[in-house]
N, C-alpha and C positions, 0 to 999 in steps of 0.2 A: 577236903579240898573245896575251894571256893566256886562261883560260878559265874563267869565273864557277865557284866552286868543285861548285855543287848542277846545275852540268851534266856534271861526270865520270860523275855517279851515274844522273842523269834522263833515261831515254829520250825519254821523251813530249815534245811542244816547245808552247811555250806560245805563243798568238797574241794580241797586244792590239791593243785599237782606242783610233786617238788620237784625244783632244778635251778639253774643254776643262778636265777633271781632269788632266792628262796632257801640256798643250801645252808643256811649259817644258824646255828641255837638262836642267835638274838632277834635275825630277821621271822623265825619259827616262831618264838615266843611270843614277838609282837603282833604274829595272823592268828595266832591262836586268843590272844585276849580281843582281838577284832570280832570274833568271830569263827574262825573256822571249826568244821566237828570231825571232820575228814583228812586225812593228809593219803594223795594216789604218788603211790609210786610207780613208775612209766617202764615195765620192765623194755620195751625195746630198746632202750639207752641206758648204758654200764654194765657192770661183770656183777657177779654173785657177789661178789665181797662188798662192792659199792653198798648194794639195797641193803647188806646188813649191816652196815655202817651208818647208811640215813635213817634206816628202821630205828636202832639206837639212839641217833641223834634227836627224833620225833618224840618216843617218849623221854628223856632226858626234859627236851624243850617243852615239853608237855608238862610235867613235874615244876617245871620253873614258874609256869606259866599257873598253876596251882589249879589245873582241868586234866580231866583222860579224853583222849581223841581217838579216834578208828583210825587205824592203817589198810588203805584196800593196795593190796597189790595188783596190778592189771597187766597180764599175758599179752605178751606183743602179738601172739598169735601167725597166723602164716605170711611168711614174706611175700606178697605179690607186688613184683614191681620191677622196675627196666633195670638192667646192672647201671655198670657207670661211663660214663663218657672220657678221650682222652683229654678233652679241655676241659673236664667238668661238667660242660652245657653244650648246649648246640640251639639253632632256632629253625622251628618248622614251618617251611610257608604251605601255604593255603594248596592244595590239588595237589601237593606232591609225595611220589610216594614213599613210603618207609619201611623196613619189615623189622620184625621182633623175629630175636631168633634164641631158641632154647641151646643150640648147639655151639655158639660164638662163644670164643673165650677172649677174644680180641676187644678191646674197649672201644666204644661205639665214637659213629662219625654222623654226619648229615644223611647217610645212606641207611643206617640202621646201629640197632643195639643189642646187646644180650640181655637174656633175661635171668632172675633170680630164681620164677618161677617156671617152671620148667612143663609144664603140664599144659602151660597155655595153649601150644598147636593143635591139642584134644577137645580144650574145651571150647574152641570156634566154630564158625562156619562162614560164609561170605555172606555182607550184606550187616554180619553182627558189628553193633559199634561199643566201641572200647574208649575209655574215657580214664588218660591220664592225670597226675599232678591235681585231685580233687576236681577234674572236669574239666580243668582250662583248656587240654588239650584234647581233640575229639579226633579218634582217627576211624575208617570204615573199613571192617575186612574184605580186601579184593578174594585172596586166594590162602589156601595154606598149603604148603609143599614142602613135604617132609617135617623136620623142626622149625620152620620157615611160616610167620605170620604175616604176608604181605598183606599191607592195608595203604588206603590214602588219608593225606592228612583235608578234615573237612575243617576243624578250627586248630590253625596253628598259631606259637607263640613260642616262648623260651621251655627247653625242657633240659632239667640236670638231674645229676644222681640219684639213684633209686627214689625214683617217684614212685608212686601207687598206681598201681590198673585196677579200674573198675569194666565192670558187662555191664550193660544197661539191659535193665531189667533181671540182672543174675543170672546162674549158671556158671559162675566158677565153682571149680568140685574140691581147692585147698580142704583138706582137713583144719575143722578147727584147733586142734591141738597137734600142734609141731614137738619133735623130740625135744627142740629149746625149751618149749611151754612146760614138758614135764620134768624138766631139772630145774625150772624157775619156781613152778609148784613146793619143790622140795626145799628151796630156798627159802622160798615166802614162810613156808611155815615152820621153819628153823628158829622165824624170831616170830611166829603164834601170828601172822598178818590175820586181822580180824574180818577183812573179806577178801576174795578173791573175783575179779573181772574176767569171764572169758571171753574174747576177742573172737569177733565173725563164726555164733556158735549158728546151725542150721536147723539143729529139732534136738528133740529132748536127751536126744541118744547121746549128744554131743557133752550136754550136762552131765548127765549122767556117768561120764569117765571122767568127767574133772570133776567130781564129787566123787568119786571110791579115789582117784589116787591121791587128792588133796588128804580126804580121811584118814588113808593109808600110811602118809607122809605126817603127819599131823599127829599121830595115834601116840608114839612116843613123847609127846608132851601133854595129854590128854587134852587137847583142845580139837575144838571141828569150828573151821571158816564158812563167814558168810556166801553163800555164790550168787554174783549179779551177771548177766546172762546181756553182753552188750548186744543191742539191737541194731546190728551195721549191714546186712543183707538182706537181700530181698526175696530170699527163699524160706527167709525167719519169719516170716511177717503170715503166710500162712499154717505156722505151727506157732503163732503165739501162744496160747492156750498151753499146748503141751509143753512148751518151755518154759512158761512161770511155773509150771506146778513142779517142775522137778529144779528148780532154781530157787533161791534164797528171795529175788529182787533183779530188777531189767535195768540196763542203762539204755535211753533212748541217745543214742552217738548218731547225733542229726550229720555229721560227716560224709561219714562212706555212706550211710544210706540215702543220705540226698542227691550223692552221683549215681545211684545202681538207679532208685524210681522219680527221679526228676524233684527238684526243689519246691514245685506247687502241691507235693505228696504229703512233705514233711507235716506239715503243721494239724492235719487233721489226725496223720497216725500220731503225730508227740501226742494227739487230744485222747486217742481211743488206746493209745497204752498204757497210759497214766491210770484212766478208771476202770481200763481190765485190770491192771495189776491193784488198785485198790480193793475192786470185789475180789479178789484171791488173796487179802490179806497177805499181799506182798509187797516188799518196799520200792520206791521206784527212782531213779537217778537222771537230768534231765542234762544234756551235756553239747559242746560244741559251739563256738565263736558264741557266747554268750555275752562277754563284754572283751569284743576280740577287740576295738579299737584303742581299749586301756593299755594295749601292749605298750603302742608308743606314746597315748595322750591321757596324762592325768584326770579328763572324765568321761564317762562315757557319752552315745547319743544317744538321742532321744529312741530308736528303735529298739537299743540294746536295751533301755530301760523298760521299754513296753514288751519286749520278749523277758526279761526276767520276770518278769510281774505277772506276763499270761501265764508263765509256768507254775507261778505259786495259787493260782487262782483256779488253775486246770486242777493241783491238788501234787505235786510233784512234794517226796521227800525229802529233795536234794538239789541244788544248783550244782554245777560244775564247773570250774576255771580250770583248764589245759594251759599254753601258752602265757596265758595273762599272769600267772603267779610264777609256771615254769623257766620265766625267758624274757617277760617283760619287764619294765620301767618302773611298773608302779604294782609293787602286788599286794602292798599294805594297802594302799588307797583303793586298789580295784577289791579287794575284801569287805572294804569299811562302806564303800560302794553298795555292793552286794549288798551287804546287813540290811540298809538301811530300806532298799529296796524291797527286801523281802516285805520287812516290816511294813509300809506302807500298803502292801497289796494285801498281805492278810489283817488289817483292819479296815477293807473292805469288805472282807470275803460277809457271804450268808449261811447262819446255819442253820440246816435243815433236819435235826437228828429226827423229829417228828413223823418227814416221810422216810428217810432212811430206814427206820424201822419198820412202816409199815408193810404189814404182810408177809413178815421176814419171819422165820423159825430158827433157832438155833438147836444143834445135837447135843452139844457138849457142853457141861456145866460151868466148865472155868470161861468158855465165850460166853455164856448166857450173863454171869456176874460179871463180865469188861461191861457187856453192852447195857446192862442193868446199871451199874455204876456212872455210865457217861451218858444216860436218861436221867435218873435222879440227880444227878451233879447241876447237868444242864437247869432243869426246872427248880431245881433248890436255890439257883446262882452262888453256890458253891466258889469256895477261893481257890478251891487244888483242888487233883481226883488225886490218887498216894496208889500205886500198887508195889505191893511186898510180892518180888519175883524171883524165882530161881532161874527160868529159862528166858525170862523177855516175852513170852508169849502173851500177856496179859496187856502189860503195856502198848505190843505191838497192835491188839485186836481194835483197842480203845485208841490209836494214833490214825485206823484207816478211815473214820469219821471227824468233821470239820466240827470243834467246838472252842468256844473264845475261853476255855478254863486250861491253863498248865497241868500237864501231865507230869507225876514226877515218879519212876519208879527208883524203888531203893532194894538194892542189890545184896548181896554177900559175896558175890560173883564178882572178879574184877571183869572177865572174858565177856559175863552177860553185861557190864555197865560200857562196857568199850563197844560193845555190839551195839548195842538202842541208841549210842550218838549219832544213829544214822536214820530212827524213826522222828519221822515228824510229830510237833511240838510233845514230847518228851525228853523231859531232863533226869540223864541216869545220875541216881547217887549211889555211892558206897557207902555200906552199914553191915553192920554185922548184929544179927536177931539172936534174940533167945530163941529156944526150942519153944519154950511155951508161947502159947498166941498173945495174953493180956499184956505179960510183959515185951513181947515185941511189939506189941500198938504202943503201947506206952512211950518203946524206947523211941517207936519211929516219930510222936509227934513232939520230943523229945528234937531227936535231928532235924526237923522241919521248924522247929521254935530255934532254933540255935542259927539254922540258915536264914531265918526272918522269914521264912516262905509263907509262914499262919501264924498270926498272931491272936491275942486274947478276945473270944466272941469268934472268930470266922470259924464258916462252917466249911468242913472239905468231908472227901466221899474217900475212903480207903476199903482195897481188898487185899486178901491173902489166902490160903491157903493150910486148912488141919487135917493130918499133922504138918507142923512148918517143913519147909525146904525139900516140900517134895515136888519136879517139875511135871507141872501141867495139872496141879493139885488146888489152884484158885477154885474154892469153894465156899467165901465169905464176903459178905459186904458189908461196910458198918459205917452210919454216918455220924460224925463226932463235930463236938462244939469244943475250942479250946479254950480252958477253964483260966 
């Protein structure tokens, strides 16, 4: 398979979301040569049969497109939100009051609504304020009486069907995993989705069950999915720690988390999630109105561009387009956008491997030869670092540090090469090794001579692992000149 020209260059990996901009092989194929490494498919919109039908259609368009792309499936997770109105909408003025009511089955008026979420009269108290429609609408709980949320409205405006409820400051008790999330599970990994998104998870316990049942679900086709761990609450935020380690990788969904702890919160935790999840050698996904104006205008502004660029610069392994690719006008451009963007920030970036390393101990041998090889690579100025991997882990270790050299690992693994198009700057290829080591060095610069990636005289820095293909077995480094 070939390699989209503006991914030799591009660390950062692009994540889109498919819908109904977006649904077609042709329009697929052409975000996938743009760029994209990700395609998210949005389980809260369509049935089971849908996702396995665009699952399909993704790698198909993939295939055309002559790259392998990740599939994350993302769990719509708990409905919290108003039912629905008899006009559709209704408009809230300012001091007046409203109730949510868990027990209404009657479709709401100016006087009040039902809700989806039915729990909500527990999890209040008076004084709590509640923050619909992503915030625009801010109501204050008076009272609560019986299933009965009376509150007033302190910022009103227009509000229609199942909008979103946030707590400011959290304290919704939704489980993270709804009966839907666990038939969606089942779904996702019917067609192998190479990550899974849980939606508003709260501490590690919450991982923890969507990793045995995705397992569980998943075991009949002998594959296990990634887990990104979306960071949307604000009761997550003081169990970060224990939720990356029991998680694949976090999405920072600046969304709901910017209504639960106020929008001037956002930009330092996107900064301290990004390089916790980098010292935990985990992957990290940076997501929400990112180039939300591209929806309807062919370029972005100047904000949108200085918020993609802080994000590649803070060290993020991933942009994310929601909307803009799902829904919008322009999701070629707003991709080709993205690339370019990326690209410009990380030939600013500095690298530091020098102090990165200093002081630092490694336990385990196959991390010691990642970190060993992207030290010598760096100081050799090396054209490639090459890792021969069974599980990605090599790769992965060597993508959690900032260096100007492509990473390329080569696979036998279709599962691991679909997985690392989510690690930054590495580029998975497929290959198939001999058992023996010499002939597999052979073969693999072999595939890197045939991809033009090293040509005659450059030096690059390759590891692997004796006996071959055994995972987590990198215990070799070997620096070669191509003859």
């Amino acid at each position: 398979m070939s390699i989209p020209k503006n991914s030799l260059l591009r660390a950062t990996k692009i994540v889109a979301t498919l819908g109904p901009a977006s649904n077609t092989p042709q329009m697929l194929e052409a975000m996938f040569k743009a760029g994209v490494n990700v395609v998210r498919l949005n389980f809260s919109h369509g049935t089971a049969q849908d996702h396995v039908e665009r699952a399909r259609m993704v790698r198909e368009a993939a295939s055309q497109a002559g790259v392998e792309v990740a599939i994350m499936a993302d769990l719509q997770g708990p409905k919290i939100r108003v039912g629905k109105f008899e006009q559709g909408r209704i408009h809230l003025d300012n001091s007046k009051a409203f109730i949510l009511d868990a027990s209404r089955e009657s479709l709401g008026d100016e006087n009040g609504v039902g809700l989806d979420y039915k729990e909500l009269p527990r999890d209040v108290k008076p004084a709590d304020i509640l923050l619909l429609n992503d915030g625009l609408i801010v109501l204050e709980v008076t009272h609560v009486k019986g299933e009965q949320v009376h509150t007033k409205v302190i910022v009103g405006g227009e509000l229609s069907n199942n909008k979103g409820i946030n707590k400011k400051g959290g304290g919704l008790t939704a489980p993270a995993l709804t009966a839907k999330d666990m038939e969606d599970i089942k779904t996702a990994m019917s067609f192998q989705a190479d990550y899974l998104a849980v939606s508003f998870p709260k501490n590690s316990t919450d991982m923890e069950l969507a990793r045995q049942l995705a397992n569980v679900a998943a075991a009949p086709f002998k594959h296990k999915p990634g887990l990104i761990a979306k960071i949307e609450r604000a009761e997550a935020i003081p169990h970060l720690e224990e939720i990356l380690k029991s998680s694949d990788g976090i999405m920072v969904a600046r969304g709901d988390l910017a209504v639960e702890v106020g929008n001037a919160a956002v930009p330092a935790l996107q900064k301290h999630m990004i390089r916790l999840a980098r010292a935990h050698d985990k992957i990290v996904i940076t997501a929400t109105q990112m180039m939300e104006s591209m929806i309807t205008n062919p370029v972005p502004t100047r904000a949108e561009v200085s918020d993609v660029a802080n994000a590649v610069l803070d060290g993020t392994d991933a942009v994310m387009l929601s909307a803009e690719t799902a829904a919008g006008k322009y999701p070629l451009e707003t991709v080709t956008e993205m690339a370019q963007i990326c690209l410009a920030a990380e030939s600013a970036e500095q690298v530091e491997l020098d102090a990165d390393f200093s002081g630092k101990t490694f336990q385990r041998i196959d991390q010691t030869i990642a970190m060993g090889a992207l030290f010598t690579a760096h100081h050799l100025g090396a054209k490639a670092l090459v890792a021969l991997t069974d599980s990605g882990s090599t790769p992965l270790w060597m993508s959690r540090h900032r260096i100007h050299i492509p990473i390329y690992a080569l696979t036998s693994k279709l599962s691991t090469q679909r997985k690392m198009a989510l690690y930054r700057n590495v580029t998975p290829l497929l290959m198939d090794t001999s058992a023996d080591r010499d002939t597999a060095l052979a073969q693999a610069e072999g595939h890197l001579k045939s991809k033009h990636i090293v040509n005659a005289g450059d030096v690059y820095a390759i590891t692997c692992g004796e006996p071959m293909g055994s995972p987590g077995g990198t215990n070799m480094l070997k620096i070669c000149q191509v003859s």
